[in-house]
N, C-alpha and C positions, 0 to 999 in steps of 0.2 A: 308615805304609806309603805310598810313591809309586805313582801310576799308572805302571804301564809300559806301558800298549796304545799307541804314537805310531803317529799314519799317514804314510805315504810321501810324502817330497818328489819333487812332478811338475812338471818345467817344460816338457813338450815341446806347442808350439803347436798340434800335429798331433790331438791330444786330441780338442778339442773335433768336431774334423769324422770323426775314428777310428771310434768306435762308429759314426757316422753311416753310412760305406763302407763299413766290416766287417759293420752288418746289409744294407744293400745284395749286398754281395758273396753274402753266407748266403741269401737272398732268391732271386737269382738261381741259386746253386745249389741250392737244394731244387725248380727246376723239373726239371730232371737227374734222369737214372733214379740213385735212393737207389743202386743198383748200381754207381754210377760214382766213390762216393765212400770217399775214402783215410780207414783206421782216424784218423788228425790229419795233418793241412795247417798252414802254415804260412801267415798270411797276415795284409799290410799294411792298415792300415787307411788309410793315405794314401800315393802315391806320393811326395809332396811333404812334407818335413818342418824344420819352423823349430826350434832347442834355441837357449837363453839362456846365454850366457857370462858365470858373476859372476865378478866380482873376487874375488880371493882365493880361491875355489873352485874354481870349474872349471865342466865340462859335466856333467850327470848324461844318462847315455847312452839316455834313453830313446826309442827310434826308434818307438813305436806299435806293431811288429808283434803279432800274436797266435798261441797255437794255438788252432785249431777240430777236436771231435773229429766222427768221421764218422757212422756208424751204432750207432754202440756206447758206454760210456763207456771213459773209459781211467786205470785205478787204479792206483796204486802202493802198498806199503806198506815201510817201511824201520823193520828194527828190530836190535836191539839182544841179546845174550843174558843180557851183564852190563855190567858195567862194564868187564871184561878183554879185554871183546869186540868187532871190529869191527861197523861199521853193514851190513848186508846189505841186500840192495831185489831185491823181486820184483811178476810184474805178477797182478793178480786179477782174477776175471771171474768175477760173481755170488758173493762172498763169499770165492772159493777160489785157491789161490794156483796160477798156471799154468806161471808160469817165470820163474826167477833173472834180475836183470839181472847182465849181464858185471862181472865185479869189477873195481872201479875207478872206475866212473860216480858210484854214490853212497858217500860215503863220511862224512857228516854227517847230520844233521836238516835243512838248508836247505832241499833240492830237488834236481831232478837236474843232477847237477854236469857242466860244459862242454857244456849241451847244444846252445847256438850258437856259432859263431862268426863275426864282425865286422868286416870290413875297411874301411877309406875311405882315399879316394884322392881331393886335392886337385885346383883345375882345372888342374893341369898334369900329373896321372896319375900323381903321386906319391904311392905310400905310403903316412899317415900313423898309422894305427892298425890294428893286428891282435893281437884280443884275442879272448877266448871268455867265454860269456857263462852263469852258468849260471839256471835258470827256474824258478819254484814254481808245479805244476799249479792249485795252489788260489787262484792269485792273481788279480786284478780283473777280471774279465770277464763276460759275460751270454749269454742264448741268440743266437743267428745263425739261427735260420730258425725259423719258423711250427708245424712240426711239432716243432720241438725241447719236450721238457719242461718246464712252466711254473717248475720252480725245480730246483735241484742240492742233494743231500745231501751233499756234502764239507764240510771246514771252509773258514773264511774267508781261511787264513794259512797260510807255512809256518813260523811263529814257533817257535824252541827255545829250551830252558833246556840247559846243557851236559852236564847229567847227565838229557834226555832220553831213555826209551827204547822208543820206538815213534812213528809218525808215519802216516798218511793223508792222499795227494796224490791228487786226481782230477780230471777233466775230464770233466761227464756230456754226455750225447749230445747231439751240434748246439750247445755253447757252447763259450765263447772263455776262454779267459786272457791277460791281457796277458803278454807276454812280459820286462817288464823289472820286474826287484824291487827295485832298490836297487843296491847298492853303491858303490866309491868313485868318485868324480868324476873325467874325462879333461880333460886342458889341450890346446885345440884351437884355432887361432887364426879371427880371426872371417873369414867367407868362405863359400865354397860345394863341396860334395862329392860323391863318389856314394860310395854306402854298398852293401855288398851283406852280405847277412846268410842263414847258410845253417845249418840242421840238421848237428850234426857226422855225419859214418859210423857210428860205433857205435848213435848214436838210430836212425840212417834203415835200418838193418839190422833192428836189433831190431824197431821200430815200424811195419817195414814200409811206409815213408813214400817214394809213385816222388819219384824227382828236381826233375818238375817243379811237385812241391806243397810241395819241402822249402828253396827258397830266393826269394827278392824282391831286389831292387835299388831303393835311395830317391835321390831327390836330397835333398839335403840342406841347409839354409843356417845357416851359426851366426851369431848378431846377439848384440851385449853387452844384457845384462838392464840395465831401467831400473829396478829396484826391486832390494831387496835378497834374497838368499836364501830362497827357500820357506821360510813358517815349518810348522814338525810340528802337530800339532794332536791332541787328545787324543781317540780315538775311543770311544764308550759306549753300553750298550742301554739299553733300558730297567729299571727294578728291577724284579728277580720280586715281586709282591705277597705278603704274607703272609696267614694266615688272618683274617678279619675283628673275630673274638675269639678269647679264648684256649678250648682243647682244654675238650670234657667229657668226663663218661664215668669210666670207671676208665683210670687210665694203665697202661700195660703196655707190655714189649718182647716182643713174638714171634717164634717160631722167624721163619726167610726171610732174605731177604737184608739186608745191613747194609751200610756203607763200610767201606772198609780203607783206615783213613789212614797212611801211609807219607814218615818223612823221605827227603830226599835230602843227598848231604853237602853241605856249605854251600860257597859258591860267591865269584864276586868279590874275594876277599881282601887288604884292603892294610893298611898303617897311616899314621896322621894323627896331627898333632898338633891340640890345640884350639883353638876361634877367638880371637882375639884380643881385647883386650877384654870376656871374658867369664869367666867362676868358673874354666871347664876350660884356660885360654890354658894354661899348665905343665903339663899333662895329655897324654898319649900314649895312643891308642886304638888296636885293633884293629878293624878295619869289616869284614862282609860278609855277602854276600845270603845267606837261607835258606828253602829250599822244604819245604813239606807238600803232598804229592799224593793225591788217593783213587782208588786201585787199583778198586773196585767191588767187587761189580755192582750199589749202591744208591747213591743219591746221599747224600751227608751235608745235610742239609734242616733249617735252624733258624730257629724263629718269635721273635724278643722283643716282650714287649709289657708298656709301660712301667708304673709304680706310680706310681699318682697323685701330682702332683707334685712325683717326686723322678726323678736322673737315672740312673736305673737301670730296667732293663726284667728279668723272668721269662724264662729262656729256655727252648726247649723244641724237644726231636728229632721227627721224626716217622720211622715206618715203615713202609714199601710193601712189596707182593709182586709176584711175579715181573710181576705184570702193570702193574704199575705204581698201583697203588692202596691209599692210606692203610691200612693196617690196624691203626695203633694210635701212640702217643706217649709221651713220658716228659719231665719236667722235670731239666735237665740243666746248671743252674745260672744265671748271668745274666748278662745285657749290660750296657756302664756308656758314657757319655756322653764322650768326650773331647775338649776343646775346643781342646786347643792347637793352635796351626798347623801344618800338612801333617797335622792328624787331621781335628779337625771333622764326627766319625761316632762311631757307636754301635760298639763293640770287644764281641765275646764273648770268656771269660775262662777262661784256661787251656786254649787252642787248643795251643800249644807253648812250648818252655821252651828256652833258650840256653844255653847253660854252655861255659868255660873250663876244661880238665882239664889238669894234669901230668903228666910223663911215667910215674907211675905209674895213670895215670886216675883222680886225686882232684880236686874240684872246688873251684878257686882263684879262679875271678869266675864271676859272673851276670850276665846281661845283665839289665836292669831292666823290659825288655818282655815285659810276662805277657797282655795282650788284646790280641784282635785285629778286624780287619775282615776276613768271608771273601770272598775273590772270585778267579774261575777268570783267576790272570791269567799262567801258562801252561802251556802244551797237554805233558804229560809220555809218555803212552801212549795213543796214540789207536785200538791196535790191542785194549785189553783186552777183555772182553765189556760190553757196556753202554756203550760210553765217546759220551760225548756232543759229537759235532764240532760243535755249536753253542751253548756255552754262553750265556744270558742277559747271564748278571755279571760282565762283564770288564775292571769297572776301579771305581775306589772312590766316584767320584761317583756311579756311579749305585746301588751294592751296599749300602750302611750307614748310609742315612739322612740327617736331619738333624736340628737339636736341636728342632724343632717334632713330631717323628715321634710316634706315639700307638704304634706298630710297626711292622718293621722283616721282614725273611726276607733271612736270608744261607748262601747255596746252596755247597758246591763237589762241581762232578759229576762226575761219571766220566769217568778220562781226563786231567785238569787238575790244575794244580797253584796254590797260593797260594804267590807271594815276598813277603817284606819287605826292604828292603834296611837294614841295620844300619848309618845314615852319622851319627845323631843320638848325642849324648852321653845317657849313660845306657839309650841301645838297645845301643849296641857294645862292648866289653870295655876299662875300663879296665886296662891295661898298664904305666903307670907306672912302679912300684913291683915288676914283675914283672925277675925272672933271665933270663939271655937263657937257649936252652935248646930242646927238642922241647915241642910242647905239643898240643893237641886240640880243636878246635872239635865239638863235641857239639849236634845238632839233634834234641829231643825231640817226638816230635808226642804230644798228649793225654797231656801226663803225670798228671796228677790220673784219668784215665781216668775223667772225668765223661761225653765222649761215648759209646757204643753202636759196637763196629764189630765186625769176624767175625773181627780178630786184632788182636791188641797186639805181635804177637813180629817185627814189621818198622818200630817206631815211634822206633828210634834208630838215627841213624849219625853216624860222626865222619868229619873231617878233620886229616890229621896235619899240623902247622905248627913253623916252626922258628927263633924270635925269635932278632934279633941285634942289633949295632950298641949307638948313647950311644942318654942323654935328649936326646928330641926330634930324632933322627937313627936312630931305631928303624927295623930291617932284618924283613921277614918271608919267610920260604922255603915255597913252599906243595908239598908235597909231590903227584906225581899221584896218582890213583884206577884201577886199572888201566890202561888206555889213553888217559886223561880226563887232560889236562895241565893244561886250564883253572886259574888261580887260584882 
């Protein structure tokens, strides 16, 4: 499995001095009567802003601004009802849903869509860009005044999986969000501009945001980058520890709550031929990502700990109660050591199962991947009960060890999901030798049902696929999932 958690490429100069201004600014307005201040503002952290022009890339359009929320926080939740269904978003206030946003605003998992928009005009007052821009509440920001609350209960991201369905965006009281998350790079020639950046009308209606807290004006200057393109960087917490030895007692599962672990249909869909110079070069594959999420309202929680030495660890569940405390454990099979490269972690075994079905749903390949490494690495439903907007494990260096490990605790909680992406031979469906024809990508979660959860009857789903094309010019047609066009 790959780490997917990449962090965001930042080149805007303005940065560094940003937070600087932005708490300045929150500073000076928390001496204002608390009464003065708009439910979220809009505000620059630098009037002044330098962006790097690479070659061959472009500008990443990050201007510094932020939102700042007022007295309040300010929540969203965007969910889903199926797969057939469109994405809804409405705003909450202390848990409870207050009122729909206008249909149209959100219509994915990203954030809220077009919620700025972006003009700059050259020093000759010309035109050159008018875009809109849209923002993830939950993105990079910190408190803005002194009274504000020592930390925010949101998540860290607005990251999706395609077939996510539920999502929690917030901004809690008195802090910021940067207002730029990404997207694709603008071609702007190098020089200097004025930028004016304003909350679109439908935001500043809903949100209640007066006029003159919903737009800034930057200068701007573009200079060519001396180095090359921001590189990504792989972000990771710490490992949840495990127990210090293994469980005593009598093992038992008790009534209460359990995981519900739940496939999604498999995702990413292509096909490949094999690398070159290698056993599979003649070989034709079918590749793509597959998620297992757990639904709750218990986290799925497994200790291994290793047998003296050989590369295999005892694995073992544990189960809480409502309140969140241990009340009992079960051995639930074992962990094994994998050292090949892009593993290099302890895999627990018979996590999920891959299959290849024809058009009458009989099973014509296996994928050859039966352990895994678990880790929350993305956010599926964040509106379930229990769901955990802060998961520990979210990425694989720091979730599954190393081959020195005595033991190991690999977590997925409430709310999240674990992908694998199926691009290695022997993980992905050889196809070869296969008919062109309708076919089924089948993602099993727990199929040995060695884990413990509060249902099995949501533990499989397929995707309908439709092989065509020669050897080693293989076509694949990925059919949608109701609404869900994704590959």
């Amino acid at each position: 499995m790959n780490a997917r958690k990449l962090g965001r490429t930042a080149v805007a100069a303005a940065g560094a001095t940003g937070l600087v201004a932005l708490a300045a600014a929150g500073a000076s307005a928390s001496s204002d009567s608390s009464a003065d201040r708009p439910p979220v503002k809009l505000v620059a952290g630098s009037t002044n802003v330098t962006l790097e022009s690479v070659e061959d890339y472009g500008v990443d359009l990050d201007l510094g601004t932020h939102l700042v929320a007022g007295n309040a926080p300010v929540e969203v939740r965007a969910t889903r009802a199926s797969y057939s269904s469109p994405v809804v978003a409405a705003q909450y206030v202390h848990g409870k849903p207050v009122r729909k946003l206008p249909k149209g605003l959100v219509t994915d998992f990203s954030g809220l869509g077009k919620f700025l928009h972006v003009t700059l005009t050259d020093a000759a007052g010309k035109k050159v860009l008018d875009k809109d821009q849209g923002i993830c509440l939950n993105g990079d920001g910190s408190r803005t005044r002194p009274d504000a609350p020592a930390t925010s209960p949101y998540p860290d991201s607005c990251t999706a999986n395609p077939f996510t369905q539920g999502a929690v965006w917030g901004l809690q009281t008195g802090w910021s969000a940067r207002t730029y998350g990404g997207g694709d790079p603008v071609q702007l020639a190098l020089g200097k501009y004025k930028a004016t950046i304003t909350v679109n009308k439908a935001y500043r209606d809903f949100f209640k945001i007066p006029a003159k807290e919903s737009a800034v004006t930057l200068n701007v200057t573009v200079r060519k980058s001396e180095g090359s393109a921001a590189k990504q960087a792989i972000a990771g917490r710490a490992a949840p520890k495990p127990n210090a030895t293994r469980p005593t007692g009598r093992a038992s599962v008790p009534h209460g709550p359990k995981p519900d672990l739940r496939a999604v249909p498999a995702w990413g869909i292509q096909v490949a031929t094999g690398d070159e110079g290698t056993p599979d070069a003649n070989k034709d594959f079918l590749q793509f990502s597959a998620t297992v999420w757990n639904a709750g309202p218990s986290p799925l929680v497994l200790d291994g700990f290793r047998r003296q030495g050989k590369d295999l660890m005892d694995a073992y569940q544990y189960f809480y109660n409502a309140q969140g405390k241990q009340v009992g454990y079960q051995n639930t099979g074992t962990m094994e050591w994998d050292g090949r490269d892009g593993h290099t972690h302890w895999h627990f075994t018979d996590f999920a199962r891959y299959s290849l079905l024809n058009a009458e749903q009989t099973e014509v390949v296996r994928s050859q991947k039966e352990a895994f490494c678990l880790a929350a690495t993305d956010s599926i439903d964040y509106t379930v009960k229990n769901a955990n907007w802060h998961p520990d494990n979210t990425d694989l260096h720091t979730a599954c060890g190393d081959h020195g490990s005595l033991s190991v605790r690999e977590v997925l909680d409430v709310g999240s999901g674990d992908t694998y992406e199926q691009t290695l031979p022997g993980q992905s469906f050889d196809i070869t030798n296969l008919a062109n024809g309708t076919y089924y990508v089948q993602v099993t979660a727990n199929p040995e049902h060695r884990l413990f959860e509060s249902s099995t009857n949501n533990n499989v789903a397929l995707r309908q696929v439709v092989l065509g094309g020669t050897k080693h010019h293989r076509t694949v047609k990925v059919l949608p999932v109701g609404v869900i066009t994704a590959p």
